[in-house]
C-alpha positions as CSV (number, residue, x, y, z in Angstrom):
1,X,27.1,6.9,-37.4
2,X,28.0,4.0,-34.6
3,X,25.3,2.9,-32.5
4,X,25.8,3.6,-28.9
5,X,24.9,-0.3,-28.4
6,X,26.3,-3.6,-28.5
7,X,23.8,-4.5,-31.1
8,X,21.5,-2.6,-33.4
9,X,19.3,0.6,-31.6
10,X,16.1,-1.1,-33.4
11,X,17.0,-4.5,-31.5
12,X,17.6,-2.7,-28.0
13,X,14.3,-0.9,-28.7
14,X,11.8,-4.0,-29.6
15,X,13.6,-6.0,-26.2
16,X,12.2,-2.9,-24.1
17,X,8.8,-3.0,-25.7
18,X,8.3,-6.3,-25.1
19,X,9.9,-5.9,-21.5
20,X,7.5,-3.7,-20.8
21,X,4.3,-4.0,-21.8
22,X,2.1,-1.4,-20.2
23,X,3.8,1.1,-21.7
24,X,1.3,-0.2,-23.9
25,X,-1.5,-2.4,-22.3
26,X,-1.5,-0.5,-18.9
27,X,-0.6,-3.7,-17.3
28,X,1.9,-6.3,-16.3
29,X,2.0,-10.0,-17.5
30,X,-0.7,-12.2,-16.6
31,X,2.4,-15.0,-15.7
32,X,3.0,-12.5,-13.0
33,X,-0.5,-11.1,-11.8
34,X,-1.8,-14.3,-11.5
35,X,0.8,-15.1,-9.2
36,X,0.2,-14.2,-5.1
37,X,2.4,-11.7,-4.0
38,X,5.2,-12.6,-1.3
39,X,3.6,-10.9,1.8
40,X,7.4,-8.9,2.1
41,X,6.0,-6.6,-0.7
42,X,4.1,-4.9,2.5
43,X,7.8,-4.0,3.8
44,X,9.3,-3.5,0.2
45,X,6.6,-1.3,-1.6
46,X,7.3,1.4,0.7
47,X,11.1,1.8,0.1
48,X,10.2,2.1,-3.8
49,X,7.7,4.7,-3.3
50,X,9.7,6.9,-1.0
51,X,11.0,9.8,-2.9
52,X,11.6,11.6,0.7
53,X,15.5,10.6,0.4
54,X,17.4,10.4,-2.6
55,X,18.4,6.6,-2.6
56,X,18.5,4.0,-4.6
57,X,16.9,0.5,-3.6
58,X,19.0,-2.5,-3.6
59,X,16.9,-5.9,-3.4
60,X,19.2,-8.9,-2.8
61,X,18.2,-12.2,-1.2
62,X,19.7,-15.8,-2.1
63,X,19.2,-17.0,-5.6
64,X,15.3,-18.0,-6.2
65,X,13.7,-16.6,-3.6
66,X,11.6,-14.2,-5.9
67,X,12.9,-11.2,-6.9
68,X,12.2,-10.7,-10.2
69,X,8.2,-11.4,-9.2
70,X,8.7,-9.1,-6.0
71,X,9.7,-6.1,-8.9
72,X,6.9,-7.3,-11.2
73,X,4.1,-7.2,-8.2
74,X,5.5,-3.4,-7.7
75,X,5.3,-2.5,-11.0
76,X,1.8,-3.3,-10.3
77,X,1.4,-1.6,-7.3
78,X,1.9,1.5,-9.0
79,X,-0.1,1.1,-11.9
80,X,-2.6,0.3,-9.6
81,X,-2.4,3.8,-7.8
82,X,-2.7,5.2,-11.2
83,X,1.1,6.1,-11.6
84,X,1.5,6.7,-15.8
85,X,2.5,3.6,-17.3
86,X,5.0,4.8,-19.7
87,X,7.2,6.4,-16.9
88,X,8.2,2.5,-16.0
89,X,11.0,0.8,-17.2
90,X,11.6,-2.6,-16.4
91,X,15.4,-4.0,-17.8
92,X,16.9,-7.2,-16.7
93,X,20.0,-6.8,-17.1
94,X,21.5,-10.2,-18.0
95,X,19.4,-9.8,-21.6
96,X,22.0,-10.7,-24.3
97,X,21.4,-7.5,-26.1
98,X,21.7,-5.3,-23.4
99,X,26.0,-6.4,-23.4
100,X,28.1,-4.0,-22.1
101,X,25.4,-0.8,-22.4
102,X,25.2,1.8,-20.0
103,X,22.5,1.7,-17.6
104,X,21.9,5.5,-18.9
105,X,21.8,4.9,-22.5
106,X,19.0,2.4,-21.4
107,X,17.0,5.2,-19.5
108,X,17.5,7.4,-22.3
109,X,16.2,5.3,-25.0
110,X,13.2,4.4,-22.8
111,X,12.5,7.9,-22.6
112,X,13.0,8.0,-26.4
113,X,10.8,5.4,-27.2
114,X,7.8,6.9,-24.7
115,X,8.4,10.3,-25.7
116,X,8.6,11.4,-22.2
117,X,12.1,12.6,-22.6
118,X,11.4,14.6,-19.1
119,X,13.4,12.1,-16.3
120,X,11.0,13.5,-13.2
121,X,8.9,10.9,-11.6
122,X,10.4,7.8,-13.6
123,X,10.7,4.8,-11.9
124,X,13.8,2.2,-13.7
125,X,13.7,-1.1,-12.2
126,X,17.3,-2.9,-13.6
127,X,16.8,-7.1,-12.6
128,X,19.7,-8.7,-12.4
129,X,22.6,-5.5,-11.9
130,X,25.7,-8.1,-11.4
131,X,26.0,-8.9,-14.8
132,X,27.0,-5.2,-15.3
133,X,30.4,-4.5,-14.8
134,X,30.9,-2.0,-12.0
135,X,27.0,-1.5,-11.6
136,X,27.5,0.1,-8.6
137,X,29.9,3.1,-10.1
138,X,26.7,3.7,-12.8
139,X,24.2,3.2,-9.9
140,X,25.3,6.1,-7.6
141,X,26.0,7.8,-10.6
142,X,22.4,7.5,-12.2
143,X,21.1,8.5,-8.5
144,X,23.1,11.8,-8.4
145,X,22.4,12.7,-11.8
146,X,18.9,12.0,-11.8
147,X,17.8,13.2,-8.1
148,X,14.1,13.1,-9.2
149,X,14.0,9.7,-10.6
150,X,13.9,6.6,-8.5
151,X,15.9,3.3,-9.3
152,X,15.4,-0.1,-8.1
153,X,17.4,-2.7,-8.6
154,X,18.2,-6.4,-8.1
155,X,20.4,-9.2,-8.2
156,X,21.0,-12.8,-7.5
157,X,24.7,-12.8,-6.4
158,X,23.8,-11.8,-3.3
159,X,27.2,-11.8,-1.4
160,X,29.0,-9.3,-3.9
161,X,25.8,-6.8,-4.0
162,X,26.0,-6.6,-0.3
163,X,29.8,-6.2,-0.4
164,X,29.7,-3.6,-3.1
165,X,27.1,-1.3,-2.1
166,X,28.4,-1.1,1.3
167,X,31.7,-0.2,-0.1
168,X,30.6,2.2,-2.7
169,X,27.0,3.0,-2.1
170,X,26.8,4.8,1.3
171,X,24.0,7.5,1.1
172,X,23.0,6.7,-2.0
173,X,21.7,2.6,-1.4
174,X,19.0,1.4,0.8
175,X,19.6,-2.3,0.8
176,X,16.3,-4.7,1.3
177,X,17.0,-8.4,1.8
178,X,14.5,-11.2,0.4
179,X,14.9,-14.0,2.3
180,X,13.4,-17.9,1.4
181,X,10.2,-18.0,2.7
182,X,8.9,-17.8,6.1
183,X,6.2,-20.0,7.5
184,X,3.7,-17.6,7.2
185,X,4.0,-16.9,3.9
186,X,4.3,-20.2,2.9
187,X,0.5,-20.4,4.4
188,X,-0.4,-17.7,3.0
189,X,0.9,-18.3,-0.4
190,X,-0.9,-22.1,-0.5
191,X,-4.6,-20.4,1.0
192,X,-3.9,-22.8,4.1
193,X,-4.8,-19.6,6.6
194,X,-8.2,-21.7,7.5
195,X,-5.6,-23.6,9.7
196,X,-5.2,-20.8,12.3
197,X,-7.5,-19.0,13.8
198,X,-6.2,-15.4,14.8
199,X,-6.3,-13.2,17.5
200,X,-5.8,-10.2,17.6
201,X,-1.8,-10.7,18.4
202,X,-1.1,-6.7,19.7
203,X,0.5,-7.9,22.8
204,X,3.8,-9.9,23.0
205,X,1.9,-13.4,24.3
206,X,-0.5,-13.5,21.7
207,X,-0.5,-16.5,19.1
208,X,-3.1,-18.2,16.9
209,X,-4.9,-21.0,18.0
210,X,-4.3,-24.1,15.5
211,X,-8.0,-25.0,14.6
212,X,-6.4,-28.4,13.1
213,X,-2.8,-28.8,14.6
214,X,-2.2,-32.0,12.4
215,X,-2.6,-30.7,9.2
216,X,-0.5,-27.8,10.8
217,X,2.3,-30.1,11.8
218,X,1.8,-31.3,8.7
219,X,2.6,-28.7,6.5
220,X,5.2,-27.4,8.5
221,X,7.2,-30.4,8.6
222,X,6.2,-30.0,3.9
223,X,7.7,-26.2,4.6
224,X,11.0,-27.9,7.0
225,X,11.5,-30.2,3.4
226,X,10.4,-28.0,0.9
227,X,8.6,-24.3,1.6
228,X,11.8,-22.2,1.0
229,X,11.3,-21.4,-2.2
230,X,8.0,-20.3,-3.9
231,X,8.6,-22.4,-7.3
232,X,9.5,-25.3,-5.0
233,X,6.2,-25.1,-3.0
234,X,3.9,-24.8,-6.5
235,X,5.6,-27.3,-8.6
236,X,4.7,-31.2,-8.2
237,X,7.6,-32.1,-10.5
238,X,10.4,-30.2,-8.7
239,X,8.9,-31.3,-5.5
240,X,10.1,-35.1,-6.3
241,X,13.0,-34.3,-6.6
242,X,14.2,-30.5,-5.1
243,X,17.7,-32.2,-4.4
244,X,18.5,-31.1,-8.5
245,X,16.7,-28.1,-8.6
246,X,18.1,-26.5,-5.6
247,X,21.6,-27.6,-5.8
248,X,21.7,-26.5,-9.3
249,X,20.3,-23.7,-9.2
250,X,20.8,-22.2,-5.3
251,X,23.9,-24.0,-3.8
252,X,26.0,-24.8,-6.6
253,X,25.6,-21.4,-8.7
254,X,26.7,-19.5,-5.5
255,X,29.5,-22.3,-4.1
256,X,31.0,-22.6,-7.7
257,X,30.4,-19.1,-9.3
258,X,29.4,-16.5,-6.9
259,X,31.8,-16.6,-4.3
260,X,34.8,-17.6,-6.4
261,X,34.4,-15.2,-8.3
262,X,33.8,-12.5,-6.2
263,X,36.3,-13.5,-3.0
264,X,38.8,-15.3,-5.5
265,X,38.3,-18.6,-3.5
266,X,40.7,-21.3,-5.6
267,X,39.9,-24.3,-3.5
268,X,36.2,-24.5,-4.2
269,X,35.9,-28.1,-2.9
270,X,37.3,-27.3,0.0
271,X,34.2,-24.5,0.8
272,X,31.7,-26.7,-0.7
273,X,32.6,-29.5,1.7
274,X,32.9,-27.4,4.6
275,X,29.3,-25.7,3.8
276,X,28.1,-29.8,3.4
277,X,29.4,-30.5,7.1
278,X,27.6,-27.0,8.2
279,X,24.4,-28.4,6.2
280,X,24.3,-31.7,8.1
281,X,24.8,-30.4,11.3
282,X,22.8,-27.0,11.0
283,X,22.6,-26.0,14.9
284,X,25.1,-27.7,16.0
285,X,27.9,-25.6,18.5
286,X,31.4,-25.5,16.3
287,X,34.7,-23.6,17.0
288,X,37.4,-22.7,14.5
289,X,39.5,-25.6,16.2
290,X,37.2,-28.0,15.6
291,X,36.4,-27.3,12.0
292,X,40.2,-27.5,11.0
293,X,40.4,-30.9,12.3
294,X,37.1,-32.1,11.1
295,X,38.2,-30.5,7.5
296,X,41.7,-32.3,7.6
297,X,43.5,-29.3,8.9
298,X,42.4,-26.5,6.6
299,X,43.5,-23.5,8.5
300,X,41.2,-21.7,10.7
301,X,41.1,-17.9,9.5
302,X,40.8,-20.1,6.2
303,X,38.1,-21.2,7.8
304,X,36.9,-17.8,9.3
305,X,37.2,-16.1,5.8
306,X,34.6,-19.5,4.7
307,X,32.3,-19.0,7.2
308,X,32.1,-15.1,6.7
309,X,31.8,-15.9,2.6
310,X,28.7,-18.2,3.0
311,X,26.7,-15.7,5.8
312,X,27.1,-12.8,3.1
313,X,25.9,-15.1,0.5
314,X,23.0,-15.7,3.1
315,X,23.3,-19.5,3.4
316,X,24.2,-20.0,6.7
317,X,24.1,-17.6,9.9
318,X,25.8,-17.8,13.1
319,X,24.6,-17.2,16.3
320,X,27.0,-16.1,19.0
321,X,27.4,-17.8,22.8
322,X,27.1,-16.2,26.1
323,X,26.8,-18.4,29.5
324,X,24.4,-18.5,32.4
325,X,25.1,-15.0,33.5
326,X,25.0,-13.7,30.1
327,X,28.9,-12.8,30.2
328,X,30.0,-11.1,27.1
329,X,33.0,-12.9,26.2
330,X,36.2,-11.4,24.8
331,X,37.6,-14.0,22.1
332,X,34.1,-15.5,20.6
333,X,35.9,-19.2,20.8
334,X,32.5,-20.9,19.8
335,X,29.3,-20.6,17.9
336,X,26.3,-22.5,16.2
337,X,25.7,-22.2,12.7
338,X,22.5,-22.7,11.1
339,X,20.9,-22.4,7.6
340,X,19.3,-20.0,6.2
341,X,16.7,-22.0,5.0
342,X,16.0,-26.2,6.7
343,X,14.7,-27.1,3.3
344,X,18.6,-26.8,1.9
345,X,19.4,-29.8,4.0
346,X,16.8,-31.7,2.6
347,X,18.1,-30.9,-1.1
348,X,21.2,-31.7,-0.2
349,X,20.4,-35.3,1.8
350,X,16.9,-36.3,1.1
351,X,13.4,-34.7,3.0
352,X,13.1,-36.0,6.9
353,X,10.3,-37.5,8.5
354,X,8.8,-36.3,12.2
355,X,10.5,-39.0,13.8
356,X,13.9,-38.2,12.3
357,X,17.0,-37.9,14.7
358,X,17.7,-34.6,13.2
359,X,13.6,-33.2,13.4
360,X,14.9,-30.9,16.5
361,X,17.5,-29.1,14.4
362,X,15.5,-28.8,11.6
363,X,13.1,-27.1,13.4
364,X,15.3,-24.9,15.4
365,X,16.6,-24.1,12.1
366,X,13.5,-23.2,10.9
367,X,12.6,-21.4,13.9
368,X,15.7,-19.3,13.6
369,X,15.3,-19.1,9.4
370,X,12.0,-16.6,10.8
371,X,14.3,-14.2,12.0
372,X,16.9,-13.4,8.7
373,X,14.9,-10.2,8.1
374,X,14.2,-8.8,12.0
375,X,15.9,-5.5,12.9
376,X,14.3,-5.8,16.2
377,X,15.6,-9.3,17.5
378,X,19.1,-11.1,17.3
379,X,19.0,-14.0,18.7
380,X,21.7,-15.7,20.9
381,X,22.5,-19.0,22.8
382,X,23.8,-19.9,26.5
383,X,26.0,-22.7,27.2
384,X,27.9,-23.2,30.7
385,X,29.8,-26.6,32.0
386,X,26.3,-27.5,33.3
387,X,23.6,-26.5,31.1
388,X,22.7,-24.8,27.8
389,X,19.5,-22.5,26.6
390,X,18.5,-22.9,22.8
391,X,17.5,-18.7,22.7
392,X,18.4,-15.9,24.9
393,X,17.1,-12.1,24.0
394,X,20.0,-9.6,25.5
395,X,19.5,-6.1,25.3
396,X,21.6,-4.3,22.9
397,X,22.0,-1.3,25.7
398,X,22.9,-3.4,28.9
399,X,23.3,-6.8,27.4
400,X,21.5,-8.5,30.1
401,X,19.1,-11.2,29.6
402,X,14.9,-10.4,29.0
403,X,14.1,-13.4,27.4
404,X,14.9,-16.5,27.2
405,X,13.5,-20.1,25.2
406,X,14.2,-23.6,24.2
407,X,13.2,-24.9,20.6
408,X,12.0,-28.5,21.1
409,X,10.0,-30.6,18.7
410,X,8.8,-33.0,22.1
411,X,5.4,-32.6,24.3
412,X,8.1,-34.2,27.3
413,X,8.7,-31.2,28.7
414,X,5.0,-29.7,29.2
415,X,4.2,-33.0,31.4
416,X,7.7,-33.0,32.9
417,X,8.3,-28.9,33.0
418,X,10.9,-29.3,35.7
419,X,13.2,-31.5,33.6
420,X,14.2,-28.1,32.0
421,X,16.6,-27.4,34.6
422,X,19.0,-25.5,32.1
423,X,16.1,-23.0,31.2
424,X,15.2,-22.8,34.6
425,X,18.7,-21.9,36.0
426,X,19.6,-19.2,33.4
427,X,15.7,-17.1,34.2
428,X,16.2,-17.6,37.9
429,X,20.2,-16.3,37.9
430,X,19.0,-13.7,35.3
431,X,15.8,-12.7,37.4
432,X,13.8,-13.9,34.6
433,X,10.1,-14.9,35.5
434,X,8.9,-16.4,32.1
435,X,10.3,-18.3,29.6
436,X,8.8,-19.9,26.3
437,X,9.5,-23.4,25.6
438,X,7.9,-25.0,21.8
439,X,6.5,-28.6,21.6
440,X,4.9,-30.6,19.2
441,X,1.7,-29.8,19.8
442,X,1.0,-29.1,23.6
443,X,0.3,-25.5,24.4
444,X,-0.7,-23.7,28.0
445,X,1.3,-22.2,31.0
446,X,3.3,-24.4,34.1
447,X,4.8,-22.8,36.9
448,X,7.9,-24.0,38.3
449,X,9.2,-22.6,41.4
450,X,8.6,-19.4,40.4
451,X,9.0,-19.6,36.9
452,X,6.3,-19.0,34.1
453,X,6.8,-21.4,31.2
454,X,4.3,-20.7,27.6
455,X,4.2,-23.9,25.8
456,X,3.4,-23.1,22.2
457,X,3.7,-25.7,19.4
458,X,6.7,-25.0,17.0
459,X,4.7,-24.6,13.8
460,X,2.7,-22.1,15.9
461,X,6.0,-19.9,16.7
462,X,7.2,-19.7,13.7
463,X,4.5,-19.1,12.0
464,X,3.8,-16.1,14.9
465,X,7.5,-15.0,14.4
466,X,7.4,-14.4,10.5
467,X,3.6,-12.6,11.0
468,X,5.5,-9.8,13.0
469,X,8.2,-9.5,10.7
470,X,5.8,-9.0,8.1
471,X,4.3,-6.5,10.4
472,X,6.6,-4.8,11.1
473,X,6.3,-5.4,14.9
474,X,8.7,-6.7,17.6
475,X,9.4,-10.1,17.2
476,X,6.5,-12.3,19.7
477,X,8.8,-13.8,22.2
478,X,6.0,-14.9,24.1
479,X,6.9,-12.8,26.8
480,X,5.1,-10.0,28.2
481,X,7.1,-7.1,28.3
């Protein structure tokens, strides 16, 4: 009789044993336990759990961020609550002797090999679902046939998961997006929490207090160069020289195979040197126009299409423009674009030093790379003929103005606060009576005419930004609400 499988059923069967190993040991891989989880498991573990809807869980995030480990330190999670052991399955997908078999052949030889041939209470975690062809046809297909069993997946082509499930998986996906590491869990991860000394940081003004704001600066300016990626941030030898390990295996993989692939893009030069110009100038304020002339006339919903390509492949974001009255404009005309991640710049053109001429965008970019996962807060930007504000909160039900900031890696402005006459203008035609404004290392209140100004260092903000994320809590704006 012909197997079912690609290969022999005895060579499918000994690559699941020794995928999973507490099926026999009751644990996962000490490569894996040893390891510190990301701190996003807090927001992640709960979506696996929940059997209240029947969904499957999507987890996507740029390439190296930590998936795989995120499923591993779940799998533990739930041999830890005492779930049985042989009702996991882990299966990475990409596995050459897993070619071309159906997810459900694999759940049903797991089940074979067990002996728990029942499907109830099963959870299947399937690493790496793009290399299956039409994975999310045999995803919502495996959800509705097995309504008691919960499936996880996860890939690294993170721009045609998100364009697939949203096209084929709706009420049956819950996506969850990994993104590079935030500032606080690059502390966390390198036992660096001795830096800060924590409050209690309930109410929207509360931050740390830096107990040693050098080695603070320090690290974050390490994170700005390097802290995106957790193998980054623990390896000496791919931290001298992260230029060849990111752009081989995070910007070209995606730029080269992802999108093409997925989008069909022919002229791959012609996005990789537009995402280049983005990476250089990460904050800067662009408009289609410009771009077509600065890319030798490549034509702008060319462009447009570009732009949109690289945000779903979670490289860059945009962040939209209103002016000093917070006027919602009908044609957006421009925008800033930032990375996802500052330490991508530095793969791409060598680490900066504090005293770089691009340390301010690099730290507004970090600043901004705090908020990829925030359901709460969505950024935008205000620029007029006379003035421009770095941050502006509107509200998503009047769209008016309730807080407002400006990212700056300089103590000038907490010794000359009334030099911020852009900030100033925008809270005071917005009847705005705080504002928060970052430094290097200054922190404490000024009043100008009227106008409350928090001075907290950057490292301190984002650190303070990605801690509420975590927490599931309003992003701390500083302001008191």
């Amino acid at each position: 009789m012909m197997s079912l499988f690609p290969f022999s059923e005895e060579l499918v069967t000994g690559r699941l044993r020794f995928e999973n190993p507490w099926w026999v040991t009751g644990r996962i891989e000490p490569h894996y336990s040893s390891m510190s989880p990301r701190l996003y498991k807090e927001l992640f573990h709960p979506l696996v759990i929940d059997r209240s809807v029947r969904r499957a869980v999507i987890l996507m995030g740029p390439r190296r961020v930590g998936k795989t480990v995120l499923l591993y330190h779940s799998i533990q999670a739930l041999l830890d609550a005492g779930h049985d052991p042989q009702k996991i399955a882990f299966i990475s997908i990409e596995t050459p002797v897993y070619t071309n078999a159906s997810p459900e052949l694999l759940f049903n030889l797991c089940r074979k090999i067990t002996g728990n041939t029942d499907p109830k209470e099963w959870f299947i975690f399937f690493d790496e679902i793009q290399y299956l062809k039409e994975w999310e046809r045999h995803l919502k297909s495996l959800v509705d046939s097995f309504p008691e069993t919960k499936f996880v997946v996860s890939g690294s082509a993170a721009a045609a998961l998100k364009l697939k499930s949203t096209e084929s998986g709706a009420g049956r996906f819950t996506e969850f997006m990994l993104p590079p590491l935030t500032f606080n869990e690059y502390i966390h991860l390198l036992g660096l929490q001795h830096l800060l000394r924590m409050t209690d940081l309930t109410g929207p003004g509360e931050f740390p207090i830096a107990l040693d704001i050098r080695k603070l600066n320090e690290e974050f300016l390490n994170y700005i160069n390097f802290g995106g990626y957790p193998e980054v941030i623990f390896s000496e030898s791919i931290r001298t020289d992260p230029g060849r390990y990111i752009r081989s295996d995070i910007v070209d993989k995606v730029l080269l195979r992802d999108l093409p692939g997925l989008y069909g893009i022919k002229d791959v030069q012609e996005l990789n040197s537009l995402f280049t110009m983005i990476a250089w100038n990460s904050g800067q304020e662009f408009s289609l126009e410009e771009l077509s002339k600065r890319s030798g006339g490549v034509d702008k919903n060319t462009l447009k299409r570009y732009i949109e390509y690289l945000e779903a492949a979670f490289l860059v974001m945009k962040l939209l423009r209103t002016d000093n009255s917070a006027k919602r404009f009908k044609r957006m005309m421009q925008f800033k674009i930032y990375l996802t991640n500052p330490s991508l710049r530095s793969a791409l053109f060598g680490p900066i030093t504090a005293t770089d001429d691009h340390i301010g965008a690099m730290v507004e970019t970090a600043v901004l790379a705090q908020w990829m996962h925030s359901e709460q807060f969505h950024p935008w930007y205000a620029r007029w003929p006379k003035g421009e504000v770095d941050l502006i909160g509107l509200s998503q039900n009047t769209f008016k103005p309730w807080w407002a900031g400006e990212i700056k890696w300089s103590n000038r402005y907490f010794e000359r606060p009334s030099e911020l006459t852009s900030l100033l203008s925008f809270c005071h035609t917005n009847n705005l009576r705080q504002a928060l404004v970052s430094t290097i290392d200054k922190h404490g209140f000024k009043e100008v005419n009227g106008i409350r100004l928090n001075f907290i260092p950057a490292a301190i903000y984002a650190w303070t930004a990605g801690h509420n994320i975590i927490k599931g809590k309003s992003i701390n704006t500083g302001i008191t609400m």
